[in-house]
N, C-alpha and C positions, 0 to 999 in steps of 0.2 A: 755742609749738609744740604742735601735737596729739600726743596719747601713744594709742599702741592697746596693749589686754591681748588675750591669744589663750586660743580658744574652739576645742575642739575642733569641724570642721564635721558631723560626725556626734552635737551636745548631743542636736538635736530628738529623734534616737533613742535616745537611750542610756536602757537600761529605769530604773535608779535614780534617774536625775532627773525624768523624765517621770511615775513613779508618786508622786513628793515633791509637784511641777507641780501635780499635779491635785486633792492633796489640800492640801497647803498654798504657795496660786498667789503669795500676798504673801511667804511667806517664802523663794520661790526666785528673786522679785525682789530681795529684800535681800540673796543671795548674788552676786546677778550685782554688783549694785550694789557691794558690800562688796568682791569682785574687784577692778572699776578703781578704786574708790577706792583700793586698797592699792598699785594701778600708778601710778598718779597720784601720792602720799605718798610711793613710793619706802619702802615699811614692813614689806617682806619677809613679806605677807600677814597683818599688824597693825590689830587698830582697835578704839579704844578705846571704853569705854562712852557717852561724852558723844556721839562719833562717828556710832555704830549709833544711836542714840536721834532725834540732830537733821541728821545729814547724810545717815544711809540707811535714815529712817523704819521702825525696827525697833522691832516692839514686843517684850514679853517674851515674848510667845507663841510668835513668829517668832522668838527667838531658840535659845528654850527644843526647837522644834523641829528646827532645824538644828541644835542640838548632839546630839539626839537621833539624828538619821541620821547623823550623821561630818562634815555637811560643814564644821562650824566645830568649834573647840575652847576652852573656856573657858581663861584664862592670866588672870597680874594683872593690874589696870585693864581687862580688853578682851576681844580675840579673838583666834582666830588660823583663817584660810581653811586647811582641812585640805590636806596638800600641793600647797600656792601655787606653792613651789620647781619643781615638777615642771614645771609650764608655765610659770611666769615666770619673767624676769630677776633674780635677786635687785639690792639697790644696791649688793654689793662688783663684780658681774660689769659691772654699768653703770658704774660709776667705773672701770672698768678699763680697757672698750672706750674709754672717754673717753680715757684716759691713752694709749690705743697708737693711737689718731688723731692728739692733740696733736704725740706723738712721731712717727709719719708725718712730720705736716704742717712739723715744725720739721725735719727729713732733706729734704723734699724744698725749701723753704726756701732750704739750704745748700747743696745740688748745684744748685737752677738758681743760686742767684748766683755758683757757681763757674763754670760754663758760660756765664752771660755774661761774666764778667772773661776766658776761656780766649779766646773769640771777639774780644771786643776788642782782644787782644795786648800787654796789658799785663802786671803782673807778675801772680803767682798770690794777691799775699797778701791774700784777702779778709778783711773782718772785719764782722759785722752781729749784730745781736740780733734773734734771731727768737725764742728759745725765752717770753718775756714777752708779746710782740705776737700772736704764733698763738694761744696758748693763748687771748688773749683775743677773737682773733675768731672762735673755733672757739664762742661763746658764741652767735657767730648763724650759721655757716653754715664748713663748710672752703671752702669755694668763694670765701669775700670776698680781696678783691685790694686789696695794699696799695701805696702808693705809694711809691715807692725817689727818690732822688737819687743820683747819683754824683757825687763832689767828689774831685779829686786833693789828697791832704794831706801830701806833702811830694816835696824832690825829687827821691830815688826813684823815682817816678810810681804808690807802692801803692794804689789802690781800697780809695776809703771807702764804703760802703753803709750808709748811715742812713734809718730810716722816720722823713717827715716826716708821716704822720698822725698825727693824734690819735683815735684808736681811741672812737669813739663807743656808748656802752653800751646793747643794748636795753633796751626799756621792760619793766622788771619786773610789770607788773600788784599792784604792790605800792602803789596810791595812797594808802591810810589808813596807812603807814608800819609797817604790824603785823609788818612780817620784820623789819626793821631794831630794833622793838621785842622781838621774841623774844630778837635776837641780845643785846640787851643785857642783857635779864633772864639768858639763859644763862650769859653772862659775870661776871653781878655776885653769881651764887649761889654759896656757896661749894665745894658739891661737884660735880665735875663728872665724873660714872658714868654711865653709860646712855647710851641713842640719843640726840645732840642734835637731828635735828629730830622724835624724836616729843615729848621735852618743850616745842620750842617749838610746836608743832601744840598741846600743852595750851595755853601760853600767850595764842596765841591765838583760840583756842577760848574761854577763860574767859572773857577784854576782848572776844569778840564776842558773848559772852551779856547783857552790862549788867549781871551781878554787879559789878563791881568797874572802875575805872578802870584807866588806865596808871600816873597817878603815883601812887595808891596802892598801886600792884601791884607796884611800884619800890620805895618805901617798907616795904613789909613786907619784902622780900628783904632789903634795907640790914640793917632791924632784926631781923632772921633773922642775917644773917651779924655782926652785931656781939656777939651771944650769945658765951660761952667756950666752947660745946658742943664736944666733941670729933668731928673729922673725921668718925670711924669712926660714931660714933651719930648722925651727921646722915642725912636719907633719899636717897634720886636726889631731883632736881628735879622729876622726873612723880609721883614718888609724892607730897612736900610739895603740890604743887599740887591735885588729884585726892584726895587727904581730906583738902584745906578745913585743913591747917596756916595757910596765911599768916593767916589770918581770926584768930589771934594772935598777929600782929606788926602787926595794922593801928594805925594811928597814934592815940594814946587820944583825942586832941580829933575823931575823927571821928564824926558822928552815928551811934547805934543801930540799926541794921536788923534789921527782924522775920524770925525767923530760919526759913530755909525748912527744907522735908525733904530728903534726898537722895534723889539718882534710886532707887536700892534700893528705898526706904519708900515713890515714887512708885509704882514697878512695882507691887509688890506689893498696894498699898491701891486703886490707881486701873485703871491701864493693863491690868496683866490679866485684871480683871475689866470693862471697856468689851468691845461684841460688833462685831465683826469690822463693816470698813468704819467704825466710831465715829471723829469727828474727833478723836485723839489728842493732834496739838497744841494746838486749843482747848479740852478738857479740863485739859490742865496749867498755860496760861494765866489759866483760871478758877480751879483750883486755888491757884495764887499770887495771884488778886484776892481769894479770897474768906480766906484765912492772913493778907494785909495789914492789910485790915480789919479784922481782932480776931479771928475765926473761930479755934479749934481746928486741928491736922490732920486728927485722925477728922472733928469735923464737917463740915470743908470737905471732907475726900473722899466722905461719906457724903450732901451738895447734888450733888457732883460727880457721883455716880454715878446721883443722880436724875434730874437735868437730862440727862444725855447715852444718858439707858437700861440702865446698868449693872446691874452684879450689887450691892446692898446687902448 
């Protein structure tokens, strides 16, 4: 289902975006951008730095500039879209709306089945399960119509109403199994504090980087939680993930990997110094070919910065 975020229709004129606009045009795309993503994630105007970098093409410049005029806010791991609230939904008012449709739809339910048993002239005592079945077809539409039987069950003559569908699940667009894998990484970790889908968004974020597999990514958590570490000194699950903890629990017989920089040490050495318009992605791409290879960090940023016209 398509999701809209709402734009005030007066943006084009509103003088403090228009003067942002003209002076820095890329980084008032990555607010727009950083907006529906946040509507989209359901993240209460959240996004994290892996986020900003590879899903809404932020450099640090454009980052550094939006924080500079109010419209983001720096927070840990991330960001935060300066009063999101105001114009958006938050996800406790969406989960709400949700919950007082289901309940509508399971009321209204229960008064037409009572209005058909009244009309038929038999006894009143209806009995049906709506509140499981709605809620689950409310997943694709309140409007889906389900199929009833009536069966006389005993003789009395009370009205049996039973749903003989089987409630068929839309298609999640989840074909590489990555929800159902978050879900389990979520579960298998042992502390369970914070937003659960923004750490699974880290999780899968990280398995769609090619750092690291699934089962290995399973594997560290395992041997994460078999630690004695105490509850309290364990981190959230976004935070272990996002500074690189599991990367000491990975399984000892697994091959050595050359170990990269983090996005931080990227920003700072590469990306802020490349000049506006610079292919960004393919600078950090080269930057990890040429670190594989035996190269240094400085050196490989200091070819990087050659090859792509940077600032040395």
């Amino acid at each position: 289902m398509e999701i809209f975020a709402k734009f005030s229709a007066d943006l084009w004129s509103n003088e403090k975006f228009c003067a942002f606009a003209e002076k820095h045009a890329r980084a008032a795309i990555v607010w727009v951008k950083a907006i529906t993503f946040a509507v989209r994630k359901r993240s209460d105007g959240f996004f994290g730095d892996y986020a900003a970098k590879h899903f809404l093409s932020a450099s640090a410049r454009d980052l550094d500039a939006l924080e500079a005029n109010g419209f983001i806010e720096r927070v840990e791991n991330g960001w935060m879209v300066h009063d999101f609230l105001e114009a958006q939904r938050s996800n406790q008012q969406i989960e709400a709306a949700a919950e007082r449709r289901r309940e509508a739809a399971r009321k209204a339910g229960l008064a037409s089945a009572a209005a058909r048993n009244s009309q038929s002239g038999t006894s009143t005592n209806v009995e049906r399960t709506v509140g499981r079945d709605v809620e689950r077809s409310l997943n694709g539409s309140l409007d889906s119509k389900t199929n009833v039987s009536s069966t006389l069950t005993n003789p009395d003559n009370r009205l049996q109403i039973t749903d003989t569908n089987t409630p068929c699940s839309p298609p999640t667009g989840d074909a590489d199994g990555l929800d159902e894998f978050a879900r389990t990484c979520w579960t298998r970790y042992p502390k369970h504090e914070g937003k659960p889908t923004v750490a699974m968004n880290a999780v899968k974020e990280l398995v769609s980087s090619g750092e690291i597999t699934q089962e290995r990514l399973l594997a560290a958590i395992d041997a994460y939680a078999a630690t004695d570490k105490k509850l309290q000194y364990r981190p959230q699950f976004v935070n272990w993930l996002r500074k690189g903890e599991w990367r000491d629990y990975l399984p000892k017989t697994a091959p050595k990997q050359t170990a990269l920089p983090e996005d931080g040490w990227v920003d700072r050495h590469v990306v802020c110094k490349l000049p506006d318009g610079a292919d960004i992605m393919g600078a950090q791409q080269r930057l990890r070919e040429l670190i594989r290879s035996g190269d240094s960090w400085d050196a490989a940023a200091g070819k990087v910065l050659t090859e792509f016209g940077g600032e040395s």
